[in-house]
C-alpha positions, 0 to 999 in steps of 0.5 A: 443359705449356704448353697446360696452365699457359696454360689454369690461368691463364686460369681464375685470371684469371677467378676473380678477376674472378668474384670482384670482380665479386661484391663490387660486387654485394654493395657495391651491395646493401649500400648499397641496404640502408642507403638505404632505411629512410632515403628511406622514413622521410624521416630520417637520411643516407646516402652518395651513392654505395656504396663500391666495393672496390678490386682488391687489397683481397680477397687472393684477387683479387691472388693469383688475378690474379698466378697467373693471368698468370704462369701465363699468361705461362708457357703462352705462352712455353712455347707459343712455344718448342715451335712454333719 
C-alpha cells in the first residue's frame, strides 16, 4: 500500500503541475493575442506583461497538489515503517 499511495502522489503532483504549466501557456497566448491587432494597427493599449495565474487559483491544481503530498506523505512513512 505504501509503494502504491507514494507512486498516487507523485502522479497528482504532476498533474497539477502539467496543469499550471498549461495555464501560463494559455496566459501568454492569450495576451499575444490582445497585442497584436494593437502593435499592427499602431492604436490602442495593452498590458505590458500577461497576467499569470496564481497556483491556487484553479481548484483542481490545490487539490491536486494537496492530495498528492499527502498521499505522498503517507507512501513515505508507510515505506519507512515496513523497512524497519
Amino acid at each position: 500500500m505504501g509503494k502504491s499511495s507514494f507512486i498516487s502522489g507523485l502522479g497528482l503532483i504532476m498533474l497539477s503541475s502539467i496543469l499550471f504549466t498549461a495555464e501560463r501557456f494559455i496566459a501568454v497566448y492569450k495576451w499575444i493575442g490582445e497585442t497584436t491587432p494593437v502593435k499592427i494597427n499602431g492604436s490602442g493599449s495593452y498590458p505590458a506583461e500577461p497576467a499569470m495565474p496564481g497556483v491556487f487559483d484553479n481548484v483542481f491544481v490545490g487539490i491536486f497538489l494537496i492530495l498528492g503530498l499527502a498521499l505522498l506523505i503517507i507512501g513515505l512513512s508507510r515505506g519507512i515503517k515496513k523497512s524497519s
